[in-house]
C-alpha positions as CSV (number, residue, x, y, z in Angstrom):
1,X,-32.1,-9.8,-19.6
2,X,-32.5,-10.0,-15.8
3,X,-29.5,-8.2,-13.7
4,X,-26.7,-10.7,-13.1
5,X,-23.8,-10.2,-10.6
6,X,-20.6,-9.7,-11.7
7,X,-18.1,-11.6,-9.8
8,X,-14.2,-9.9,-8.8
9,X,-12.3,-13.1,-8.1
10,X,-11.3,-13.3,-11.9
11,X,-9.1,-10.6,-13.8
12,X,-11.7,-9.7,-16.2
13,X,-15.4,-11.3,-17.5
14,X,-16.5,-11.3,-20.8
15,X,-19.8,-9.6,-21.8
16,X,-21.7,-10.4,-25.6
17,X,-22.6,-6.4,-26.1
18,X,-22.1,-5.4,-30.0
19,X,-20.4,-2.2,-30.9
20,X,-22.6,0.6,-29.5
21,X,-24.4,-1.5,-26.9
22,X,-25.1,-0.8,-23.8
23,X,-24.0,-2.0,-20.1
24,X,-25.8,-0.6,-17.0
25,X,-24.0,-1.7,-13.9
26,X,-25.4,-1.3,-10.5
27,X,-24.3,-1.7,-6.8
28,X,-21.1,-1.2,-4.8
29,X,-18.8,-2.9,-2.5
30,X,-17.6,-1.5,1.4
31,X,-14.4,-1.6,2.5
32,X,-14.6,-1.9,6.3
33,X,-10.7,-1.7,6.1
34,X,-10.6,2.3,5.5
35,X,-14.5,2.8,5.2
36,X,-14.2,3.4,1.3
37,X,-17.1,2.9,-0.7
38,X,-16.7,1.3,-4.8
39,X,-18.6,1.4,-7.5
40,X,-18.0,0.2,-10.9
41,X,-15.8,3.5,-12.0
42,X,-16.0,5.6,-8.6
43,X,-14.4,5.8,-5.1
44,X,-16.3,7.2,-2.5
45,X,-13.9,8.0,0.7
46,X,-15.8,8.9,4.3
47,X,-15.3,12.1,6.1
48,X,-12.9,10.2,8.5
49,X,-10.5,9.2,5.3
50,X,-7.3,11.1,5.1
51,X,-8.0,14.1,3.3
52,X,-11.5,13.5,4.6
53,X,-14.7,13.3,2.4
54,X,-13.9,12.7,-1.3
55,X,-14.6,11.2,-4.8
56,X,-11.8,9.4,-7.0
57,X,-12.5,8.3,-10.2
58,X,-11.6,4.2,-10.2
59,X,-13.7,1.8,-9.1
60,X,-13.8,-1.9,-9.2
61,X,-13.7,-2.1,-13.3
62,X,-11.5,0.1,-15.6
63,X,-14.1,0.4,-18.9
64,X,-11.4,1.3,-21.3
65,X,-9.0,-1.5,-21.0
66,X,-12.3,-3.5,-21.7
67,X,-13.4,-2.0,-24.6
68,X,-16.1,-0.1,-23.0
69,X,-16.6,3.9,-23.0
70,X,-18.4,5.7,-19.8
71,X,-21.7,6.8,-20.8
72,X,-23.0,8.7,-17.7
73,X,-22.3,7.6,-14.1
74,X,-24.3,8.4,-10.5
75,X,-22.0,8.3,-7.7
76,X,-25.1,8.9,-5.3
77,X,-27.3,5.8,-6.7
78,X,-23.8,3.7,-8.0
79,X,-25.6,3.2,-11.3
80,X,-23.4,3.5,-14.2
81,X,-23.5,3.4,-17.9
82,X,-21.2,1.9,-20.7
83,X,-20.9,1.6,-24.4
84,X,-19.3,-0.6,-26.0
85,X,-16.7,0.7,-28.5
86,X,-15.9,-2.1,-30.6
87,X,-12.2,-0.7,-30.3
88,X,-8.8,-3.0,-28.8
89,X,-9.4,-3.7,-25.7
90,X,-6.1,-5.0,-24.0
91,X,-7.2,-5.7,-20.9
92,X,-9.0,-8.8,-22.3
93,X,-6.9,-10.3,-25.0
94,X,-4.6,-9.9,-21.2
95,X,-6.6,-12.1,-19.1
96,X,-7.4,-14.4,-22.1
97,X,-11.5,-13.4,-22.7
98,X,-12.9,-12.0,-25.7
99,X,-13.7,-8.5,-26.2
100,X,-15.8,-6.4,-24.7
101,X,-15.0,-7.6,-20.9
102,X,-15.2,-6.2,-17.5
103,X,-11.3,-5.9,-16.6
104,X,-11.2,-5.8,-12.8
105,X,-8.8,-3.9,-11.2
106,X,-9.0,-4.4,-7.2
107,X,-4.9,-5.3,-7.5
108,X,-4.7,-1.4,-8.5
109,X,-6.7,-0.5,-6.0
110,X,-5.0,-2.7,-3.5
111,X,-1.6,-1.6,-4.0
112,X,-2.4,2.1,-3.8
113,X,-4.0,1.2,-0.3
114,X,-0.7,-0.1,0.5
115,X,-2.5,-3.6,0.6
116,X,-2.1,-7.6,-0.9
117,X,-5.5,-7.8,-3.3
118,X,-6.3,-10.7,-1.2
119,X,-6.6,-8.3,1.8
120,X,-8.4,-6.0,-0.2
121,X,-11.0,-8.0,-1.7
122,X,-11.5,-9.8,1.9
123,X,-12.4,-6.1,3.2
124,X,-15.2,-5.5,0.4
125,X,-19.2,-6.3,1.2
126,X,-21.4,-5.5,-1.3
127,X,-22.1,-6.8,-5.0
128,X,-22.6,-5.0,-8.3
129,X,-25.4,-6.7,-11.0
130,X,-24.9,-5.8,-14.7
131,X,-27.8,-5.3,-17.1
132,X,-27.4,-6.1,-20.7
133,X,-29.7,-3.7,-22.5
134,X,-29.6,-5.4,-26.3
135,X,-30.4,-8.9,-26.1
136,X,-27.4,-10.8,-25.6
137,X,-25.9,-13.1,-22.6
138,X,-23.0,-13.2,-20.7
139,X,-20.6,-15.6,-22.5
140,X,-17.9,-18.3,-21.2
141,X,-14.5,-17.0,-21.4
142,X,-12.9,-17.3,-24.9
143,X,-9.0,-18.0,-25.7
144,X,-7.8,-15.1,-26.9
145,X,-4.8,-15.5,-30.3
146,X,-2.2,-16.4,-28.0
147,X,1.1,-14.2,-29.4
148,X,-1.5,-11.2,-29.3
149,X,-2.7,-12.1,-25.6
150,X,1.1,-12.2,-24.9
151,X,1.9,-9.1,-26.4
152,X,-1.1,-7.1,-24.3
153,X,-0.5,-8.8,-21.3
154,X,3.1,-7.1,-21.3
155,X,1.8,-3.9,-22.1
156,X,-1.1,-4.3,-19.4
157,X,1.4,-5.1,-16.5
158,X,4.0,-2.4,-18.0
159,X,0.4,0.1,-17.7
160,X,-0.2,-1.2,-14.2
161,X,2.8,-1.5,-12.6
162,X,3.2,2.6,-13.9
163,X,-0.4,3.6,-12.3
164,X,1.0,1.6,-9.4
165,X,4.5,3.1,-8.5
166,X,2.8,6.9,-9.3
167,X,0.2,5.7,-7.0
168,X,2.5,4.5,-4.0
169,X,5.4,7.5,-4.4
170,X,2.1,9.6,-4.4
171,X,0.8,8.0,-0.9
172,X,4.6,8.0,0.7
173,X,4.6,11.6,-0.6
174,X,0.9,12.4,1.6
175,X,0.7,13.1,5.1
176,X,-0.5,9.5,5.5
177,X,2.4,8.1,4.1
178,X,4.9,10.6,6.1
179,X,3.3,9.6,9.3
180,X,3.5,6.3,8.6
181,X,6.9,6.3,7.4
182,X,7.9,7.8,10.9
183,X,6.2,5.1,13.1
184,X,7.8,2.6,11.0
185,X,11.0,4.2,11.5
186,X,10.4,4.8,15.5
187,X,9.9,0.5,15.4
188,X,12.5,-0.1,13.8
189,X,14.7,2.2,16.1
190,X,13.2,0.3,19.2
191,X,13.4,-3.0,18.4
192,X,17.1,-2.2,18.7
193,X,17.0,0.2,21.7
194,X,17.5,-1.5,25.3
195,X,14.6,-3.1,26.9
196,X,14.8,-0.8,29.5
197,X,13.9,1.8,26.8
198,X,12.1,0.3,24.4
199,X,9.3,-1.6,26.9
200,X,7.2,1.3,27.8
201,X,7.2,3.0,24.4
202,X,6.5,-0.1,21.9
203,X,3.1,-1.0,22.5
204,X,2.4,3.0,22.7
205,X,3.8,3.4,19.2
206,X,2.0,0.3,17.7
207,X,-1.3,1.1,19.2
208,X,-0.6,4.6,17.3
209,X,0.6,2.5,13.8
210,X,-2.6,0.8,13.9
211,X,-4.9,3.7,14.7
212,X,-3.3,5.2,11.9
213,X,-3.7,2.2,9.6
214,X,-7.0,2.0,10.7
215,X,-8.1,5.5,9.5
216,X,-8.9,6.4,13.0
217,X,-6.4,9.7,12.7
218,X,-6.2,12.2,10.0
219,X,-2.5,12.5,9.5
220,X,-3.4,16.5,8.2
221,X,-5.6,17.0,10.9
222,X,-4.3,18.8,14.6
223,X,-4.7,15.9,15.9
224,X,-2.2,13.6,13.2
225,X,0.1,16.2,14.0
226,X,0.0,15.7,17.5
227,X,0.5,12.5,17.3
228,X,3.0,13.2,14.5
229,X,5.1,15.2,17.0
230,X,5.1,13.2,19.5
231,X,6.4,10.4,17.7
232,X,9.3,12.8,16.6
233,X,9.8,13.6,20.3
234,X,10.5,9.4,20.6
235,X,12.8,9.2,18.0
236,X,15.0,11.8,19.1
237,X,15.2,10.5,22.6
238,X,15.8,6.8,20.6
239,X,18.5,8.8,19.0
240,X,19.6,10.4,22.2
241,X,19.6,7.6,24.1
242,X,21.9,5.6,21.1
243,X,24.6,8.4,21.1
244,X,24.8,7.9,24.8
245,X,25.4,4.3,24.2
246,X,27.9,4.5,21.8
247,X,29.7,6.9,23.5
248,X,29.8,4.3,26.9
249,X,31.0,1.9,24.7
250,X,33.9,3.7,23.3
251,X,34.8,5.1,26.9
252,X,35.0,2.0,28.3
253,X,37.1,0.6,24.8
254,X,39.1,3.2,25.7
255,X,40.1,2.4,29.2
256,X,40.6,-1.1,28.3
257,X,42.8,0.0,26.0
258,X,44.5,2.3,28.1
259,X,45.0,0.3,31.3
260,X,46.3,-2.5,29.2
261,X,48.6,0.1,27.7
262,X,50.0,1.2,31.1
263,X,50.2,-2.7,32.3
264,X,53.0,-3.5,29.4
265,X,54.5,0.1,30.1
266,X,55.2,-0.8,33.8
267,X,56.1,-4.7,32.9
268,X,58.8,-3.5,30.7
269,X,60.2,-0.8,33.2
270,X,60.3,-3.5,35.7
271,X,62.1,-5.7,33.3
272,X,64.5,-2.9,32.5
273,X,65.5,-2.4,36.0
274,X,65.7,-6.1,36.8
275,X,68.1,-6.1,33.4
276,X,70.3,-3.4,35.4
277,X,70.6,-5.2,38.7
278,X,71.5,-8.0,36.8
279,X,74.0,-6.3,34.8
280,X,75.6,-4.9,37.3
């Protein structure tokens, strides 16, 4: 058959190969979000990525969940090549297709982007087509036995929501994640700062946030650190600057206190020598 696209805005699309078929997929989609590149089962990340130039493996479909096994794979050309296994394939009965299917995973990829999948998929230009090589057709999506589609979507969001929290504790963990941590915490610390203090700095520190969103600074690189040190440098003066606060606030507390301490002291001499006039 002719190549077909394969569309993303579903959780997973059904294909009619038989046990030991075979599935070429070609194509990729751009992020223009962090410059990543996707194929069906790779990541391709540009020199200017954190970490710079690199290859993860994870693309836009996870082939085991669909009952698919990776038979060879080109980053370079973005063709790759599946067989069917004929084995349990979760990530369908999940998203209520028959087996085999295409189980998209662009919410696992969003979330270790730090990103909605909305925002995600928004980013992506591109297509990938799939080529049935036995001759078979793509078919509508199929119920799946319901208690058994229950029972796998549990396990498939249990399975996802693990890849997900290893992949966010691994990105807070990463120099990208450090540095962003400490811009967010240098907001934070200004939005309560005085005005006086906090006007010049905040629109530095956001143009920084976004730069660093934006893949525009390598968090390892000299230059990330630089950056990484002066935002260190603004959050000890925001500390700085706090202390001083405080402590103005409890000086002047304190001489409230004290003056209305010494008032009542001198009222009630006054009104114990007034009480010995009197007396006498």
């Amino acid at each position: 058959m002719p190549p077909v696209p394969v569309p993303i805005d579903q959780p997973a699309v059904h294909v009619d190969v038989r046990p030991g078929g075979e599935l070429i997929l070609r194509g990729s989609y751009y992020s223009n979000l962090d410059g990543s590149e996707l194929d069906a089962v790779t990541t391709t990340w540009p020199k200017d990525a954190p970490g710079g130039d690199s290859r993860d493996v994870g693309g836009i479909f996870d082939p085991g969940l669909g009952g698919f096994r990776v038979a060879s794979r080109d980053p370079a050309t973005h063709e790759v090549h599946l067989r069917a296994t004929g084995d349990a394939a979760p990530g369908c009965s999940a998203a209520g297709v028959a087996a085999p299917c295409l189980v998209v995973r662009t919410t696992v990829a969003a979330r270790s982007r730090l990103l909605t999948k909305d925002e995600l998929t928004q980013s992506l230009k591109g297509k990938i087509e799939m080529e049935i090589v036995a001759p078979t057709v793509v078919a509508t999506a199929a119920p799946a036995i319901p208690y058994l589609g229950i029972a796998a979507a549990i396990g498939v969001a249990i399975t996802v929501g693990l890849v997900a929290i290893r992949a966010r504790k691994k990105r807070q963990s990463s120099p990208y994640g450090q540095l962003l941590a400490l811009a967010g915490r240098v907001q934070d610390k200004l939005r309560g700062a005085d005005v006086v203090v906090a006007a010049p700095l905040g629109r530095a520190v956001e143009t920084a946030t976004r730069s660093l969103k934006a893949g525009r600074v390598d968090p390892s690189s000299a230059e990330g650190k630089r950056v990484a040190a002066v935002l260190l440098r603004v959050e000890s003066k925001l500390d700085a600057h706090a202390a001083e606060t405080r402590a103005e606030q409890e000086r002047e507390a304190a001489d409230e206190l004290v003056r209305e301490v010494e008032s009542a002291l001198e009222a009630a001499e006054e009104a114990a020598a007034i009480g010995a006039r009197t007396s006498k």
